[in-house]
N, CA, C and O atoms as a GROMACS GRO file, in nm:
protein
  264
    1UNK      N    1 -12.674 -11.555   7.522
    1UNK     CA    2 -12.538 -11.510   7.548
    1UNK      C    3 -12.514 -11.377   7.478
    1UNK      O    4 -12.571 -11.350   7.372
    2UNK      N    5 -12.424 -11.290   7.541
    2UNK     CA    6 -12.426 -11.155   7.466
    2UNK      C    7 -12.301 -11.205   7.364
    2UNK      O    8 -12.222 -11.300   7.362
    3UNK      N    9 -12.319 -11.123   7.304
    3UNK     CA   10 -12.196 -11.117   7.208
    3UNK      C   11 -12.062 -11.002   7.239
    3UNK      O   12 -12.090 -10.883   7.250
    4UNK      N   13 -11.950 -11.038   7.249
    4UNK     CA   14 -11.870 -10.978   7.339
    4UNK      C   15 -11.824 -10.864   7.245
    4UNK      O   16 -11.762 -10.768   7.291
    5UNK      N   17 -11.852 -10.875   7.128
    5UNK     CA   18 -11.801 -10.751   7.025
    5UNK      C   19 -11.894 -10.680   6.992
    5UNK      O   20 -11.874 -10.617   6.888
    6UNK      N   21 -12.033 -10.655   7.062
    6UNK     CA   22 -12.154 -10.587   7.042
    6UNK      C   23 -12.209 -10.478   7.189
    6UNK      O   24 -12.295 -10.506   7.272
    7UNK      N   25 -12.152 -10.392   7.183
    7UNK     CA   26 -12.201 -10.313   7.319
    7UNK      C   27 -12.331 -10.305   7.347
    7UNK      O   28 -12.404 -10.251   7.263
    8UNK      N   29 -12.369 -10.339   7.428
    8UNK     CA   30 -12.502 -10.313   7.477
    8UNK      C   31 -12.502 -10.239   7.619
    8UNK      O   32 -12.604 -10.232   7.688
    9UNK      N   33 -12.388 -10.187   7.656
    9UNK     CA   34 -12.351 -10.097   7.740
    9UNK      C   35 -12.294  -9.936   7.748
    9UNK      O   36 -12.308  -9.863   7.846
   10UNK      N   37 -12.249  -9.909   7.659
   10UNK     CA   38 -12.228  -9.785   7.609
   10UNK      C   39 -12.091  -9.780   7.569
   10UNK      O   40 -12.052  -9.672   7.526
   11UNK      N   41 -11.975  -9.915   7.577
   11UNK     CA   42 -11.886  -9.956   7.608
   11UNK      C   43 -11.833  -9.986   7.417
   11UNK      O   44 -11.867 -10.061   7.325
   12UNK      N   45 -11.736  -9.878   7.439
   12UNK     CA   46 -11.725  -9.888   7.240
   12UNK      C   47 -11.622  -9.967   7.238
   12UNK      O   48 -11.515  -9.941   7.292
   13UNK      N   49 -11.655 -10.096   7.159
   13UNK     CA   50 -11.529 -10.178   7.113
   13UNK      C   51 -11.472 -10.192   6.990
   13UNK      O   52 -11.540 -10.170   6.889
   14UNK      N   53 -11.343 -10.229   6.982
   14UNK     CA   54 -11.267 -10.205   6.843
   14UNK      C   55 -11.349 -10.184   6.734
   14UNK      O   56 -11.318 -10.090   6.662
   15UNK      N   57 -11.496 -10.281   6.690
   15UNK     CA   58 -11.529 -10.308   6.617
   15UNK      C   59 -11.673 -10.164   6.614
   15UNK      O   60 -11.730 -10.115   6.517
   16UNK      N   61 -11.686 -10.142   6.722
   16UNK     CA   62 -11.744 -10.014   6.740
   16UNK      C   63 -11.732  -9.938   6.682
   16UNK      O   64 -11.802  -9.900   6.587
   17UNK      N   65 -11.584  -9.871   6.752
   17UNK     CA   66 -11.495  -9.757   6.693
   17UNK      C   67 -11.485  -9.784   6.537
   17UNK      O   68 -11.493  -9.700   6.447
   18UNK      N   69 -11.471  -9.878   6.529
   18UNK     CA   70 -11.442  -9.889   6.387
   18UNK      C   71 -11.601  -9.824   6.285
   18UNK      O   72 -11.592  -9.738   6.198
   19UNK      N   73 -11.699  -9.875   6.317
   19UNK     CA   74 -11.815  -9.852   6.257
   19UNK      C   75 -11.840  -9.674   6.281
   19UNK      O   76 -11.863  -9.599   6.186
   20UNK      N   77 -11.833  -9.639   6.391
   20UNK     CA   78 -11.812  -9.492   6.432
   20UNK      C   79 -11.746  -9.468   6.326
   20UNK      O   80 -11.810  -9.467   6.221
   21UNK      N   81 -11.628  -9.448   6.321
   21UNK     CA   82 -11.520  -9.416   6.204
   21UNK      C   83 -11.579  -9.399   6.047
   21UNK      O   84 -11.595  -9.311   5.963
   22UNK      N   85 -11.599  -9.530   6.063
   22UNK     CA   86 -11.664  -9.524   5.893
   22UNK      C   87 -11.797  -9.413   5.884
   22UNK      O   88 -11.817  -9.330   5.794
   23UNK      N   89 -11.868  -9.435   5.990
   23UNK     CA   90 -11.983  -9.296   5.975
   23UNK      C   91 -12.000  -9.141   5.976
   23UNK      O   92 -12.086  -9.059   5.944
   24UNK      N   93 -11.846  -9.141   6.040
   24UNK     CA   94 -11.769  -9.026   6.081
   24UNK      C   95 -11.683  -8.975   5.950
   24UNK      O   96 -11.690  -8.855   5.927
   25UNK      N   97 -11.625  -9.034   5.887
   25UNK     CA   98 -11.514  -9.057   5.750
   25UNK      C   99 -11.612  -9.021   5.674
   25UNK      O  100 -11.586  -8.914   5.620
   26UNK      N  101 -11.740  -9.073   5.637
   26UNK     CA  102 -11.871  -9.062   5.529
   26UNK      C  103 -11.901  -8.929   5.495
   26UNK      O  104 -11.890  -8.861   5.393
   27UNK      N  105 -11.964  -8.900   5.674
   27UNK     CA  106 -12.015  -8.796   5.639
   27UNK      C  107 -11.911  -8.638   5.620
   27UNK      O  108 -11.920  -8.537   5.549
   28UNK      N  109 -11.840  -8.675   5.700
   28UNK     CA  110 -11.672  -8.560   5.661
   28UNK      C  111 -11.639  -8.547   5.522
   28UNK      O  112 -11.565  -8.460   5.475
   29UNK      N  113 -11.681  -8.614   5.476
   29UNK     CA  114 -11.642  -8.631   5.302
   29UNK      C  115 -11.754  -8.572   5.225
   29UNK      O  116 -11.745  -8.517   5.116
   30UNK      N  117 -11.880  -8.593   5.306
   30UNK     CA  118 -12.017  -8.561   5.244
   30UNK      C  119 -11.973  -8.444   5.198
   30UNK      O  120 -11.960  -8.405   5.082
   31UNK      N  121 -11.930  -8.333   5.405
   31UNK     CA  122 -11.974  -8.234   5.351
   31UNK      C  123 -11.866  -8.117   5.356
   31UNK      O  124 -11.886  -7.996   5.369
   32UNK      N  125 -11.734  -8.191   5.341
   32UNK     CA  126 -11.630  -8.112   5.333
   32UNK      C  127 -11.603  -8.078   5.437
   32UNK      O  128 -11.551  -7.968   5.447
   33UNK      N  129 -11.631  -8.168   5.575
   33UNK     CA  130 -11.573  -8.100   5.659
   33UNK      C  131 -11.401  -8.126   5.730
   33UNK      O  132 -11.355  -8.239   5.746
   34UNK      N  133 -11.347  -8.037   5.753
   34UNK     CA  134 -11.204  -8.070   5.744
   34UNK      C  135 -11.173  -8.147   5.874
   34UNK      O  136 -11.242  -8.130   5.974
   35UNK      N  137 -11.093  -8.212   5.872
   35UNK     CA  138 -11.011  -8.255   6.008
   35UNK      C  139 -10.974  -8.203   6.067
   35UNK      O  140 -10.892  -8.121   6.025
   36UNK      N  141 -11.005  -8.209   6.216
   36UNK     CA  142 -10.972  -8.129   6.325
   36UNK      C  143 -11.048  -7.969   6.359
   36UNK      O  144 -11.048  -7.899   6.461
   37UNK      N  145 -11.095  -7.955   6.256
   37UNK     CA  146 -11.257  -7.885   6.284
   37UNK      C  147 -11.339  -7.841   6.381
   37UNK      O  148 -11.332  -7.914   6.480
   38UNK      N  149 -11.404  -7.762   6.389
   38UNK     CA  150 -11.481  -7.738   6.510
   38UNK      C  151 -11.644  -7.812   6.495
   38UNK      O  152 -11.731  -7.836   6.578
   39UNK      N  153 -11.633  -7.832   6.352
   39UNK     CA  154 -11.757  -7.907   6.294
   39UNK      C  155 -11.734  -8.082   6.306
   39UNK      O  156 -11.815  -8.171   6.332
   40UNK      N  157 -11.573  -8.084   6.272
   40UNK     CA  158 -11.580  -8.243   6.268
   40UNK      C  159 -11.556  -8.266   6.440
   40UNK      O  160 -11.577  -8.379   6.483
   41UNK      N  161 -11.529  -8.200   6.500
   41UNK     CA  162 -11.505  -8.222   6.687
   41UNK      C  163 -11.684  -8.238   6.734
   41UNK      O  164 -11.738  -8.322   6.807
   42UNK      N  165 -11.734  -8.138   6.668
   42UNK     CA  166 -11.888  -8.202   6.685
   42UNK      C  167 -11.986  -8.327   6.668
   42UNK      O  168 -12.060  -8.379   6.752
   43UNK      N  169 -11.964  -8.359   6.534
   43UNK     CA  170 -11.979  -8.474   6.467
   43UNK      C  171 -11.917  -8.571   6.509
   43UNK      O  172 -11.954  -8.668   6.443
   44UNK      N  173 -11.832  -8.603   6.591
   44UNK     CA  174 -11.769  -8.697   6.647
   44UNK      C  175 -11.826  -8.698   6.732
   44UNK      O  176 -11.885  -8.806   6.736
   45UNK      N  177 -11.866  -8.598   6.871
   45UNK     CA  178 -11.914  -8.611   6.941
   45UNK      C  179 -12.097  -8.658   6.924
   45UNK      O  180 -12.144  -8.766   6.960
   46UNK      N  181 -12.152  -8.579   6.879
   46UNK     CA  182 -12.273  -8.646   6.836
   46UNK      C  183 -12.310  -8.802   6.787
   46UNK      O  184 -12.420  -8.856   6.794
   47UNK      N  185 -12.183  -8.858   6.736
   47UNK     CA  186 -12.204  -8.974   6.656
   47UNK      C  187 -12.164  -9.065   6.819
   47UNK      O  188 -12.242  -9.160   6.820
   48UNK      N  189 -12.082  -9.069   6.939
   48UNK     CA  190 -12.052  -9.117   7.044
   48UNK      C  191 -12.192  -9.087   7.099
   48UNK      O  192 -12.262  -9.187   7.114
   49UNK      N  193 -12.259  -8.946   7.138
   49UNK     CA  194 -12.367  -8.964   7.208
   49UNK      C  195 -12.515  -9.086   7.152
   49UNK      O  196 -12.606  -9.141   7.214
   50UNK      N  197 -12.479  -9.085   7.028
   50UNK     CA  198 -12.613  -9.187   6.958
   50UNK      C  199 -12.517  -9.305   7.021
   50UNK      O  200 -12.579  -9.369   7.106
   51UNK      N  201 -12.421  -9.336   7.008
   51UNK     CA  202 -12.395  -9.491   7.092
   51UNK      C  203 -12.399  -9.472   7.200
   51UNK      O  204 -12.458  -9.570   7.246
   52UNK      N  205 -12.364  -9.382   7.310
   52UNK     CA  206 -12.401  -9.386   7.389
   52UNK      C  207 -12.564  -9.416   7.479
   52UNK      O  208 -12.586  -9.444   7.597
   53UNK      N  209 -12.649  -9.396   7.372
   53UNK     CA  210 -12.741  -9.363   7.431
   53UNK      C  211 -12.838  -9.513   7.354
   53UNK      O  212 -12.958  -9.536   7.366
   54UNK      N  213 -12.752  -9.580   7.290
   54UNK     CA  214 -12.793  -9.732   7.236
   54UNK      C  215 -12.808  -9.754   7.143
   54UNK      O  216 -12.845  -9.864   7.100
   55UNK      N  217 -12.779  -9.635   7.066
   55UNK     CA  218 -12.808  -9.678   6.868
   55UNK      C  219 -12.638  -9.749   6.818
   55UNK      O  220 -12.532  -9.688   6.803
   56UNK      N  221 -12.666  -9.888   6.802
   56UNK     CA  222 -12.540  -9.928   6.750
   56UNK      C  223 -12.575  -9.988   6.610
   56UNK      O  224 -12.526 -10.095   6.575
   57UNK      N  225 -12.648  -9.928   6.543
   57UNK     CA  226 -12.638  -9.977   6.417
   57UNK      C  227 -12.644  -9.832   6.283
   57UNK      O  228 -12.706  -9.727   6.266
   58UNK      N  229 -12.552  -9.902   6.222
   58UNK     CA  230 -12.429  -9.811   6.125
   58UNK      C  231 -12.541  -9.752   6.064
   58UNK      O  232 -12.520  -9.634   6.039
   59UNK      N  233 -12.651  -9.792   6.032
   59UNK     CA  234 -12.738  -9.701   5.925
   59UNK      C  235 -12.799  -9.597   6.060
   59UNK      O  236 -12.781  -9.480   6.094
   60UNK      N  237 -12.836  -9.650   6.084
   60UNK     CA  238 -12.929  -9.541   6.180
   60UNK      C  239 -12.872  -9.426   6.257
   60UNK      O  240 -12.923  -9.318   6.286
   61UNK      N  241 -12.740  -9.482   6.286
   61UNK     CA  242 -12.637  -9.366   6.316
   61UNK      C  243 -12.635  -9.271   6.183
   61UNK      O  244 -12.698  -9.165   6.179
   62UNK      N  245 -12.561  -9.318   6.080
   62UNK     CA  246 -12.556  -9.198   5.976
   62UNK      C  247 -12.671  -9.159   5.930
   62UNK      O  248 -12.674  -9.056   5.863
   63UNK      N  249 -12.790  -9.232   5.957
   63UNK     CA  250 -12.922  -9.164   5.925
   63UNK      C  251 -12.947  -9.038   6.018
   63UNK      O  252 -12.998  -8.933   5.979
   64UNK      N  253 -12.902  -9.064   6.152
   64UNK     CA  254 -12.965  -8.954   6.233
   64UNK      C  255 -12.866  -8.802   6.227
   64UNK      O  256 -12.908  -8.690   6.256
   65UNK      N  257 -12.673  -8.850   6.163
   65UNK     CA  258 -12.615  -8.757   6.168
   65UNK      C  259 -12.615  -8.694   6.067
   65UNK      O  260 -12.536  -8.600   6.070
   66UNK      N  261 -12.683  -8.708   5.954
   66UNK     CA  262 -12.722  -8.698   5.811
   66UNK      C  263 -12.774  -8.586   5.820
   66UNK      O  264 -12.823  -8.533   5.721
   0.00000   0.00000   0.00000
């Protein structure tokens, strides 16, 4: 049975977004990058294309946006 709070579709759910967030929040803090940014508009986007493309786990995401 799938698990209905685990995308295996590209399909970000609350609990998704949420993990996004926290990897997104991390590394913005790492490296000073400000909100609303042309750097953090990137990094957001980059961190959606790794789920998109099937990496849903929190380390490996901030490993790859690292």
């Amino acid at each position: 049975m799938i698990d209905p709070k685990v995308s295996t579709s590209g399909i970000a759910y609350p609990d998704d977004l949420a993990l996004l967030k926290r990897v997104y929040d991390r590394i913005c803090q790492e490296r000073g990058i400000g909100a609303g940014s042309a750097e953090a508009a990137d990094l957001a986007a980059q961190a959606m294309a790794l789920f998109a493309a099937g990496v849903f786990d929190e380390d490996e995401i901030n490993r790859s946006l690292s």
